[in-house]
PDB file of N, CA, C and O in Angstrom:
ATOM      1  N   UNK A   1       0.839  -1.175   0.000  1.00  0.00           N
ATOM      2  CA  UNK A   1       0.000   0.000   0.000  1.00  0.00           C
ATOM      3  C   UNK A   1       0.892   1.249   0.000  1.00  0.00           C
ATOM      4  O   UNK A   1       2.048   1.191   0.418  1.00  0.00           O
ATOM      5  N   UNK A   2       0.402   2.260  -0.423  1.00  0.00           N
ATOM      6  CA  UNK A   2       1.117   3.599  -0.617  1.00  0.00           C
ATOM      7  C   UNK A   2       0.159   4.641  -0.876  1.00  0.00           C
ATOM      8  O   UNK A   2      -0.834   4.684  -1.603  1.00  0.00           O
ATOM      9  N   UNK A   3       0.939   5.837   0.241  1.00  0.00           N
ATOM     10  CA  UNK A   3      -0.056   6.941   0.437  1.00  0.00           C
ATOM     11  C   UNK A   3       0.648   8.199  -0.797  1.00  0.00           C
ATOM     12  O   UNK A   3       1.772   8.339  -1.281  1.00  0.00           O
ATOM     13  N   UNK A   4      -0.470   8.839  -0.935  1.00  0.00           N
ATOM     14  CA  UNK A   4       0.126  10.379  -1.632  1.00  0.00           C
ATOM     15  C   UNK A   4      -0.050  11.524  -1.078  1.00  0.00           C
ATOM     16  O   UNK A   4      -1.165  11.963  -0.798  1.00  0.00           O
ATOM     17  N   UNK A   5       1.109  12.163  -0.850  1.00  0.00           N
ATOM     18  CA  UNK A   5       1.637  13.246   0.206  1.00  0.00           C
ATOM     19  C   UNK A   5       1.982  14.468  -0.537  1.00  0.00           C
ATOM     20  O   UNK A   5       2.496  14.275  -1.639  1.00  0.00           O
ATOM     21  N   UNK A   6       1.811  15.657  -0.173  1.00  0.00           N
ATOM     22  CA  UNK A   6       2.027  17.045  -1.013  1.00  0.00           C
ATOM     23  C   UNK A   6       4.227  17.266  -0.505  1.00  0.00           C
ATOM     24  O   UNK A   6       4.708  17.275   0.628  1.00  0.00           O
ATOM     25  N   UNK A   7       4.585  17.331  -1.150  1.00  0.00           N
ATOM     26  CA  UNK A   7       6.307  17.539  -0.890  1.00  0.00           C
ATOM     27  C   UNK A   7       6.099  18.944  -0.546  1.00  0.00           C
ATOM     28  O   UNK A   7       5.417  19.947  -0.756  1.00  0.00           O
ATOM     29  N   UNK A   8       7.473  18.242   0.366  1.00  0.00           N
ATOM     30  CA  UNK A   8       7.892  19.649   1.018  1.00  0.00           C
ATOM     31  C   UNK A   8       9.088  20.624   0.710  1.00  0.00           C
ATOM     32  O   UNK A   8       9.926  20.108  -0.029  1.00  0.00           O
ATOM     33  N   UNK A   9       9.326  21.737   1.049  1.00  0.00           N
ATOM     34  CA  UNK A   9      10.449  22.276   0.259  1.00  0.00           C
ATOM     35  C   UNK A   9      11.706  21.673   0.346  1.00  0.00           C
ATOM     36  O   UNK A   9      12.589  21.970  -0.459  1.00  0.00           O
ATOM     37  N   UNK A  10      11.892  20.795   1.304  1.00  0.00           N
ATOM     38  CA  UNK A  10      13.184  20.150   1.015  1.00  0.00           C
ATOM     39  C   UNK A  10      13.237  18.677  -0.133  1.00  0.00           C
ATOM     40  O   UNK A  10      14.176  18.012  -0.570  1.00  0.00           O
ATOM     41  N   UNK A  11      11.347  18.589  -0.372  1.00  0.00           N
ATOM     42  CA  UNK A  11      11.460  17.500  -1.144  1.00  0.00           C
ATOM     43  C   UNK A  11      11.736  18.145  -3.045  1.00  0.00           C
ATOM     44  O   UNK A  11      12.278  17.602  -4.007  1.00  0.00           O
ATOM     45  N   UNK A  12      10.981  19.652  -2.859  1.00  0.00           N
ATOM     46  CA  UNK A  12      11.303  20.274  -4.234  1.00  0.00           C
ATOM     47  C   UNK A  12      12.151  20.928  -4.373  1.00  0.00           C
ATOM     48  O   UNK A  12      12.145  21.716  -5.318  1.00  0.00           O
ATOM     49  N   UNK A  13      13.331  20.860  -3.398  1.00  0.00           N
ATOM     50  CA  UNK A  13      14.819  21.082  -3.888  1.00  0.00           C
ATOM     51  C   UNK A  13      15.800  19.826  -4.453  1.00  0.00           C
ATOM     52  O   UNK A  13      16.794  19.946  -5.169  1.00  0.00           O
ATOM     53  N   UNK A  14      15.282  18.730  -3.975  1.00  0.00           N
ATOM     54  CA  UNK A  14      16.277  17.558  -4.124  1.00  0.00           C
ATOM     55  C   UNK A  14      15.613  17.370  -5.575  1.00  0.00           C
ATOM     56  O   UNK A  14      16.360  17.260  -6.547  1.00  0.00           O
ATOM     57  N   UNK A  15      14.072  17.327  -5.749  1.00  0.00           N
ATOM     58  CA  UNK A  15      13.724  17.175  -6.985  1.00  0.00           C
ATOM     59  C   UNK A  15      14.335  17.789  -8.096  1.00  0.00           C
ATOM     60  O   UNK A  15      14.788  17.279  -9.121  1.00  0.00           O
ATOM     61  N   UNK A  16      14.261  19.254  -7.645  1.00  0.00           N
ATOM     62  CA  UNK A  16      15.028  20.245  -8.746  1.00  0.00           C
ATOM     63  C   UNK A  16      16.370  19.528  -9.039  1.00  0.00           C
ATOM     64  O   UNK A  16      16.795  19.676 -10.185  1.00  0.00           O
ATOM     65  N   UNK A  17      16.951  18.930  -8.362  1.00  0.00           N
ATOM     66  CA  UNK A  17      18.208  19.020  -8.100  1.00  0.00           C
ATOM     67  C   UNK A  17      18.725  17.447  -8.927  1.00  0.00           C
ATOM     68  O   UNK A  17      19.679  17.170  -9.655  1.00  0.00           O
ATOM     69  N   UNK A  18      17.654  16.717  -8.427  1.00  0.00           N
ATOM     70  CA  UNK A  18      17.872  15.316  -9.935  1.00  0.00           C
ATOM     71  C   UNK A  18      17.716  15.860 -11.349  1.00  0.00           C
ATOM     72  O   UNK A  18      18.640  15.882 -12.163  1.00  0.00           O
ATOM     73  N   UNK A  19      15.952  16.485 -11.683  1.00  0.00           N
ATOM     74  CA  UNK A  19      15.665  16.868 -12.657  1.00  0.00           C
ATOM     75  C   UNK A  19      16.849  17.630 -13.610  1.00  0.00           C
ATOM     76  O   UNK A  19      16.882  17.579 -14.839  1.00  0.00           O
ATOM     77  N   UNK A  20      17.882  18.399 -12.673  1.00  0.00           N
ATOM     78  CA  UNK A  20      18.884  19.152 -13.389  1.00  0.00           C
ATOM     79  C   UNK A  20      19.976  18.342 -13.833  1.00  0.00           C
ATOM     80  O   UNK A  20      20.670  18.495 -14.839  1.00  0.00           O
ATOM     81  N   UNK A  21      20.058  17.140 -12.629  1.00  0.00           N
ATOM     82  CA  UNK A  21      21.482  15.901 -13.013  1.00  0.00           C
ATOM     83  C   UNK A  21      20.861  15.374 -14.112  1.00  0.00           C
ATOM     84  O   UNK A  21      21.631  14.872 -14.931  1.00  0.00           O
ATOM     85  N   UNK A  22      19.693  15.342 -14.370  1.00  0.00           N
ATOM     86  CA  UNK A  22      19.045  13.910 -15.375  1.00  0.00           C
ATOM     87  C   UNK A  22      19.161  14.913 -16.586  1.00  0.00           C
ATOM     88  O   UNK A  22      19.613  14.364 -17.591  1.00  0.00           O
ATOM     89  N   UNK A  23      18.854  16.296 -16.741  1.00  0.00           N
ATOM     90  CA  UNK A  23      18.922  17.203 -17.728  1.00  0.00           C
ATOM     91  C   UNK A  23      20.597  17.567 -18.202  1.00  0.00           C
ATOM     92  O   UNK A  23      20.765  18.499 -18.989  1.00  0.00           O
ATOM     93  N   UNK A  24      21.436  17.025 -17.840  1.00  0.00           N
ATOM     94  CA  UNK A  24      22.758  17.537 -17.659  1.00  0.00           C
ATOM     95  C   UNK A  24      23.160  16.004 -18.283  1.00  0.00           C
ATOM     96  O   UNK A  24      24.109  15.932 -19.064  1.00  0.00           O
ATOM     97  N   UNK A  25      22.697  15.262 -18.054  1.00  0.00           N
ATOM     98  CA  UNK A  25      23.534  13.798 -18.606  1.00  0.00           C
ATOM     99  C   UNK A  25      22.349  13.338 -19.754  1.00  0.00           C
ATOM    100  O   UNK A  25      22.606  12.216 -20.192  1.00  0.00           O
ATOM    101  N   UNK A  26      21.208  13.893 -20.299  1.00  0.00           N
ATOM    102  CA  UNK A  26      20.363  13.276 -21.023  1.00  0.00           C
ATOM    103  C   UNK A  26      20.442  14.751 -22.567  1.00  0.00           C
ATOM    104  O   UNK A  26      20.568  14.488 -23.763  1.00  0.00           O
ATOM    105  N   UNK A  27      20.316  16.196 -21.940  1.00  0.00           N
ATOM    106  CA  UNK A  27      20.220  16.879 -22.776  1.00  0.00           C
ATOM    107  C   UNK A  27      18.471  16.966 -22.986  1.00  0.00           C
ATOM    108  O   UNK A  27      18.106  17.830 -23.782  1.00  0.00           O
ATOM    109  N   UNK A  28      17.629  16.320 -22.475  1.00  0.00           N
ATOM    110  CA  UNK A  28      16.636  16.294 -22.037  1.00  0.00           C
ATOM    111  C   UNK A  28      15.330  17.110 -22.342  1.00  0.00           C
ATOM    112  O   UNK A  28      14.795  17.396 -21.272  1.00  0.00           O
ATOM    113  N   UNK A  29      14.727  17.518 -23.264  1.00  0.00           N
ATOM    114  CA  UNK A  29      13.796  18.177 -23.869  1.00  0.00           C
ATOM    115  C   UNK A  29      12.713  18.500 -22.252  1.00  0.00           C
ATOM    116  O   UNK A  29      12.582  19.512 -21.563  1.00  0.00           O
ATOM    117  N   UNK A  30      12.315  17.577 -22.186  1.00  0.00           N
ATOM    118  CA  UNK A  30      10.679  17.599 -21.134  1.00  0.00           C
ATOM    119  C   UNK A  30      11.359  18.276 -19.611  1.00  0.00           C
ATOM    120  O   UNK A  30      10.742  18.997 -18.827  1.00  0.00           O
ATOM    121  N   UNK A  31      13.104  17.704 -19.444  1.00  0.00           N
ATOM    122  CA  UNK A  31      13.852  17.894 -18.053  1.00  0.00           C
ATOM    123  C   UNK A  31      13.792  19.241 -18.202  1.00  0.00           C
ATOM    124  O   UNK A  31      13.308  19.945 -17.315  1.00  0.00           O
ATOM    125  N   UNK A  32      14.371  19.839 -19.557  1.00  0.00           N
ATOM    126  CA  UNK A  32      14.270  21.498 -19.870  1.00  0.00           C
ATOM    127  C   UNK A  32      12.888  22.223 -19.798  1.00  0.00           C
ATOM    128  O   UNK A  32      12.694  23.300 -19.235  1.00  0.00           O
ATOM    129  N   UNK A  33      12.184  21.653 -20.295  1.00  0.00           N
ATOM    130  CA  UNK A  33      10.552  22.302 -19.852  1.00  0.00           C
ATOM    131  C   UNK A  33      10.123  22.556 -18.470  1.00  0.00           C
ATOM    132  O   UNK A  33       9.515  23.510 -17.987  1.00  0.00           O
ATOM    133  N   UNK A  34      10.586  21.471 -17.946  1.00  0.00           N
ATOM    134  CA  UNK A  34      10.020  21.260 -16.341  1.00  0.00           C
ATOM    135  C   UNK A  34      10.718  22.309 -15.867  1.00  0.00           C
ATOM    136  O   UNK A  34      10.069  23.346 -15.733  1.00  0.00           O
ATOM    137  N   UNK A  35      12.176  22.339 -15.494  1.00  0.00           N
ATOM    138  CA  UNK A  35      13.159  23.744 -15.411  1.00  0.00           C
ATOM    139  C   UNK A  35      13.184  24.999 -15.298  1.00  0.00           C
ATOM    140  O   UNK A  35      13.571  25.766 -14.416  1.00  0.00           O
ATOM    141  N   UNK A  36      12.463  25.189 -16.865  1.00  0.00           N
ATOM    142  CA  UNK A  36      11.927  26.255 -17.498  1.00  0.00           C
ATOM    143  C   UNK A  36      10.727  26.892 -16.702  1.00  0.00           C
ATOM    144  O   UNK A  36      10.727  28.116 -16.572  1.00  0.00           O
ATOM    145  N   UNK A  37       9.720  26.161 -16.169  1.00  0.00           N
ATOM    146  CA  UNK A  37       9.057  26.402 -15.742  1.00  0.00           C
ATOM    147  C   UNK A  37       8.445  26.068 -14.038  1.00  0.00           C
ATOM    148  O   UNK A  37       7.320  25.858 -13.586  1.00  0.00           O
ATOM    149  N   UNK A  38       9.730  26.145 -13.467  1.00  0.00           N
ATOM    150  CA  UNK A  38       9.998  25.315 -12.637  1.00  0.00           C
ATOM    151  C   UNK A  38       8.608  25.920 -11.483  1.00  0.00           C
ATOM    152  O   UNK A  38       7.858  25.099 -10.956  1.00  0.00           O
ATOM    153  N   UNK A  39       8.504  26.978 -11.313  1.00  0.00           N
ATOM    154  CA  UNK A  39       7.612  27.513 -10.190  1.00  0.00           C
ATOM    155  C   UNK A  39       6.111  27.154 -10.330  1.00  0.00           C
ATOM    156  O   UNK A  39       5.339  27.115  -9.372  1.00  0.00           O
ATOM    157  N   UNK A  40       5.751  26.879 -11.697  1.00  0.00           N
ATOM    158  CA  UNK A  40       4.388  26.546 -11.465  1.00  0.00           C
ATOM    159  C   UNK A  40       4.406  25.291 -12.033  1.00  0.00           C
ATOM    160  O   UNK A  40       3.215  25.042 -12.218  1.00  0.00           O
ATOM    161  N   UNK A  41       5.244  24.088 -12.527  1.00  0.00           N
ATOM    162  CA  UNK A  41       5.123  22.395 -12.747  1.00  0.00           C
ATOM    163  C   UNK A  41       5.287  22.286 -11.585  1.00  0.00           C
ATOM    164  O   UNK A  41       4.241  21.766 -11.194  1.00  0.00           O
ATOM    165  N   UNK A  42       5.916  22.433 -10.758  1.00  0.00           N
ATOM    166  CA  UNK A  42       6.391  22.104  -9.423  1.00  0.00           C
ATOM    167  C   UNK A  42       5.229  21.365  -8.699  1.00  0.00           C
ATOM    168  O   UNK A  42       5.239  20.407  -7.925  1.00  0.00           O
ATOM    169  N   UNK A  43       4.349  22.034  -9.145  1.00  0.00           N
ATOM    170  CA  UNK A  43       3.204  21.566  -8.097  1.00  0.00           C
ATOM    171  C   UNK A  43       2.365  20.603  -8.980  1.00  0.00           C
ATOM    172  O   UNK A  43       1.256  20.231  -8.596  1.00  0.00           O
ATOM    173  N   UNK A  44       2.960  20.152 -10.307  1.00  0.00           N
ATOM    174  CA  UNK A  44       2.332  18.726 -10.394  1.00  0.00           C
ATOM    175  C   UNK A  44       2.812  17.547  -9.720  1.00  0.00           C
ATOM    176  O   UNK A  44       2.075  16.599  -9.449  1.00  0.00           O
ATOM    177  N   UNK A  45       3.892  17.591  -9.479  1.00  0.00           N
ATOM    178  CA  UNK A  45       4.407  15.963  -8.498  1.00  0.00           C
ATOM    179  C   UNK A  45       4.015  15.996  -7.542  1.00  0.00           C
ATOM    180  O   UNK A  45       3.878  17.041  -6.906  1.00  0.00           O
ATOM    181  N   UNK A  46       3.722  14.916  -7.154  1.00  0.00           N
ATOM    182  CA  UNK A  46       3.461  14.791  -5.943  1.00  0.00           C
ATOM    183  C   UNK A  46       4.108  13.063  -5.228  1.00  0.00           C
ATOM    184  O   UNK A  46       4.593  12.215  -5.977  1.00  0.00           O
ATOM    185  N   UNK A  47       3.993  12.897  -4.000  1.00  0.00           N
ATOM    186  CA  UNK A  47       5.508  11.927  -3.383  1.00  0.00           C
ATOM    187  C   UNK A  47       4.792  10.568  -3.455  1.00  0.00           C
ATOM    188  O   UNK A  47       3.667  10.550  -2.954  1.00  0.00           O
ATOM    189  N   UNK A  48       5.233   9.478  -3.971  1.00  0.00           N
ATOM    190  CA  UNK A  48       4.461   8.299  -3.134  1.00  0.00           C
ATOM    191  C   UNK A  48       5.459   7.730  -2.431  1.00  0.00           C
ATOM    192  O   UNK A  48       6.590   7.423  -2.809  1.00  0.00           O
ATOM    193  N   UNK A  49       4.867   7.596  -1.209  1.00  0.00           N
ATOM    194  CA  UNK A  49       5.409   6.835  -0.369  1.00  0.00           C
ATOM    195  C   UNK A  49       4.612   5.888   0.306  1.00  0.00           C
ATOM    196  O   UNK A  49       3.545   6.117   0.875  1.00  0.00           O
ATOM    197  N   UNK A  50       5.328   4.572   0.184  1.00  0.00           N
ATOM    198  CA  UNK A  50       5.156   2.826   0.867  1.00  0.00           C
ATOM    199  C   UNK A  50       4.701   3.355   2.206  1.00  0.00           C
ATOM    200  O   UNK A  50       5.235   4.252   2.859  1.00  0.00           O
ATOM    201  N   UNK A  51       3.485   2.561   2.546  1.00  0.00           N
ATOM    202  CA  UNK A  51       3.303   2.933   4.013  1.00  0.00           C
ATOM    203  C   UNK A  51       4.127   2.631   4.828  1.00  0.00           C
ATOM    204  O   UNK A  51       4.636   3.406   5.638  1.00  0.00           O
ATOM    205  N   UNK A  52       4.445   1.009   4.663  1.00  0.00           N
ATOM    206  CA  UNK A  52       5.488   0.478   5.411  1.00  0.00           C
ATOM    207  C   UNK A  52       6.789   1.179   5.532  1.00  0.00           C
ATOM    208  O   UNK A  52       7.590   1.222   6.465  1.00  0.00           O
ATOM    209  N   UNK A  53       6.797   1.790   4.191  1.00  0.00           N
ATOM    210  CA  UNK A  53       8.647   2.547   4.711  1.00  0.00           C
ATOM    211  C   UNK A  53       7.973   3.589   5.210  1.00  0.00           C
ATOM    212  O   UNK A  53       8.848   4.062   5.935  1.00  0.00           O
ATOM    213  N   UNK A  54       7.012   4.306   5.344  1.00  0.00           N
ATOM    214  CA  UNK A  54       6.915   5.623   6.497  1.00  0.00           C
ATOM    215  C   UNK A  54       6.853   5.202   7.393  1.00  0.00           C
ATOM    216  O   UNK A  54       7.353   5.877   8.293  1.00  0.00           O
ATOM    217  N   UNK A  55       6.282   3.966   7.767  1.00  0.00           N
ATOM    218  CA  UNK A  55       6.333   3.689   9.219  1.00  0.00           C
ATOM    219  C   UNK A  55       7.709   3.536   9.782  1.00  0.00           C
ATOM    220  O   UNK A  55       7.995   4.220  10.765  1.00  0.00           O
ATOM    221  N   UNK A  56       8.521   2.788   9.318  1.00  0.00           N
ATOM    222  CA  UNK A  56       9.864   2.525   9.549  1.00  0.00           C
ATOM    223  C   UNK A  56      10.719   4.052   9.608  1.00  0.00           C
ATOM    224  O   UNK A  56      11.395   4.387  10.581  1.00  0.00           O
ATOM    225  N   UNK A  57      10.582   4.683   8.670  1.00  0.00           N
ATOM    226  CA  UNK A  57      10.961   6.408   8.648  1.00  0.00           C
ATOM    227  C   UNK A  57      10.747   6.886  10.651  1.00  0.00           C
ATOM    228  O   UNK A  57      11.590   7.049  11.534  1.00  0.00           O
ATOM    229  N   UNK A  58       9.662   6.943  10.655  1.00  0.00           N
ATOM    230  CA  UNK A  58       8.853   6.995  11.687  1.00  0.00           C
ATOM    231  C   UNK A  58       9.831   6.420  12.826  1.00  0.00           C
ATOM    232  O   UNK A  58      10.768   7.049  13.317  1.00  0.00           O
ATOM    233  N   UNK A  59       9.438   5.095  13.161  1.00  0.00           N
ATOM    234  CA  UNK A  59       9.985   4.815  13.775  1.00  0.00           C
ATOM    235  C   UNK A  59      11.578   5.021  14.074  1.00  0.00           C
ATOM    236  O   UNK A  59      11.940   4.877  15.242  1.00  0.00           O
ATOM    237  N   UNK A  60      12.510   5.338  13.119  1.00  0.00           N
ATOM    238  CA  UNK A  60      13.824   5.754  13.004  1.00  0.00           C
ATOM    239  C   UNK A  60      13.939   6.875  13.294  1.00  0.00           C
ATOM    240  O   UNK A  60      15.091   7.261  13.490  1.00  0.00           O
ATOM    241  N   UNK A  61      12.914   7.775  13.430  1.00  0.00           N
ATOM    242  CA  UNK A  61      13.114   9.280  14.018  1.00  0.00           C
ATOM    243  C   UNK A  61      12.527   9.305  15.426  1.00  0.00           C
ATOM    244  O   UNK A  61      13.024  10.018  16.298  1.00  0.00           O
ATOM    245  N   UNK A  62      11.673   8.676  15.604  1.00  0.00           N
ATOM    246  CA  UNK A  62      11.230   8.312  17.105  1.00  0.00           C
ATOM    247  C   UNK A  62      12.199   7.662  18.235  1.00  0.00           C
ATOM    248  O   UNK A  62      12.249   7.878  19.446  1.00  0.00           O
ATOM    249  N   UNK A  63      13.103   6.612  17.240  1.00  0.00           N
ATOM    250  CA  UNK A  63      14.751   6.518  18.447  1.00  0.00           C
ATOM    251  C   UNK A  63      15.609   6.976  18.394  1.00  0.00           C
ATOM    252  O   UNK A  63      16.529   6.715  19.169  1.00  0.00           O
ATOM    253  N   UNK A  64      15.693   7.931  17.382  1.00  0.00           N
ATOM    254  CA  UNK A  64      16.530   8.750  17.471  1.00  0.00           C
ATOM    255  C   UNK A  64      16.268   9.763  18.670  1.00  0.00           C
ATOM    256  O   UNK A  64      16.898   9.892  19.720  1.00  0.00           O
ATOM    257  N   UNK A  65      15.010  10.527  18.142  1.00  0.00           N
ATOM    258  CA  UNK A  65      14.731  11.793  19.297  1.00  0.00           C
ATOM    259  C   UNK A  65      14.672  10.963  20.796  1.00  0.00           C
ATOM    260  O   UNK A  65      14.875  11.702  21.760  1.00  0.00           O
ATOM    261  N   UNK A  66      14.385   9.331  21.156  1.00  0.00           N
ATOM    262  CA  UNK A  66      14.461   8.981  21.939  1.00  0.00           C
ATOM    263  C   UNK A  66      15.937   8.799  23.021  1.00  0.00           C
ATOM    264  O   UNK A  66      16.082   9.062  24.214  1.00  0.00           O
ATOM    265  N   UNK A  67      16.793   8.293  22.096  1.00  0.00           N
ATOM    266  CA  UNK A  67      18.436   8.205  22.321  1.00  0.00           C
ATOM    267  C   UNK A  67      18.569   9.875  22.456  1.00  0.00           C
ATOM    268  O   UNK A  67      18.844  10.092  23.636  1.00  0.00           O
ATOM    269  N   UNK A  68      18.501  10.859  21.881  1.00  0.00           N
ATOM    270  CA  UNK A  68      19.382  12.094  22.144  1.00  0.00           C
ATOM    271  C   UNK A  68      18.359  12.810  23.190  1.00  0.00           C
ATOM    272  O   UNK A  68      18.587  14.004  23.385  1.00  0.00           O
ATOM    273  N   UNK A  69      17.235  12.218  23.903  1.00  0.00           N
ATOM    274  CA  UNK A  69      16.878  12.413  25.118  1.00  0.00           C
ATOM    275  C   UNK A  69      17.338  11.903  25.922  1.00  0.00           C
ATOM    276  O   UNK A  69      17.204  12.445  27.019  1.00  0.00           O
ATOM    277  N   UNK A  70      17.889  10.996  25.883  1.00  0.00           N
ATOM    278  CA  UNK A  70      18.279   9.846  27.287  1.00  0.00           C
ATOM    279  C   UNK A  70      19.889  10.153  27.483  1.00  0.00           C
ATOM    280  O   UNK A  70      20.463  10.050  28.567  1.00  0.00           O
ATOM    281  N   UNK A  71      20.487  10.529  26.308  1.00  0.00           N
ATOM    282  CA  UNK A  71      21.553  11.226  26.178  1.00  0.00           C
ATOM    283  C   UNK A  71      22.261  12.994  26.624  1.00  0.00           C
ATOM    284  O   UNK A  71      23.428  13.382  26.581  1.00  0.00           O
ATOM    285  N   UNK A  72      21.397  13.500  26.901  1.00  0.00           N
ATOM    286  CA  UNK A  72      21.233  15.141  27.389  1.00  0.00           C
ATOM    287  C   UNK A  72      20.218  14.882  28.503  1.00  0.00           C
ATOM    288  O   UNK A  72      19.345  15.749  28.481  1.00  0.00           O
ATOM    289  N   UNK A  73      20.036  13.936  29.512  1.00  0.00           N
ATOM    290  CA  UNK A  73      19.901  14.115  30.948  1.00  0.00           C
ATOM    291  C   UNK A  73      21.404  13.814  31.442  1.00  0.00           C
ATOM    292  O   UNK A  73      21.684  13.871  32.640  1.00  0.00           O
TER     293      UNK A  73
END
């Protein structure tokens, strides 16, 4: 199963940031459009993410913030 989530600005910088590697090694017609118009395509993608790996996400940030509590008493 997999949910669909609106990205966040750190997810439409990394995006920008393939779209430009994939436009840079392809020469890329559609990579250049997207680019081109980067401020308003932007908001056609959107993220899928596996439930199961958010949960796991989840949980990996939950022992983390858990350990660097138990760690700063």
């Amino acid at each position: 199963m997999v949910c669909l989530e609106a990205l966040t600005e750190a997810d439409f910088t990394e995006l920008q940031h393939l779209i430009r590697k994939h436009y840079d090694y392809t020469d890329s017609d559609k990579a250049e459009e997207i680019l081109g118009d980067w401020d308003n395509l932007k908001m056609s993608f959107i993220k899928v993410m596996p439930t199961d790996y958010k949960k796991a996400l989840e949980r990996i940030e939950r022992e983390k913030f858990e350990k660097e509590q138990i760690t700063t008493v």
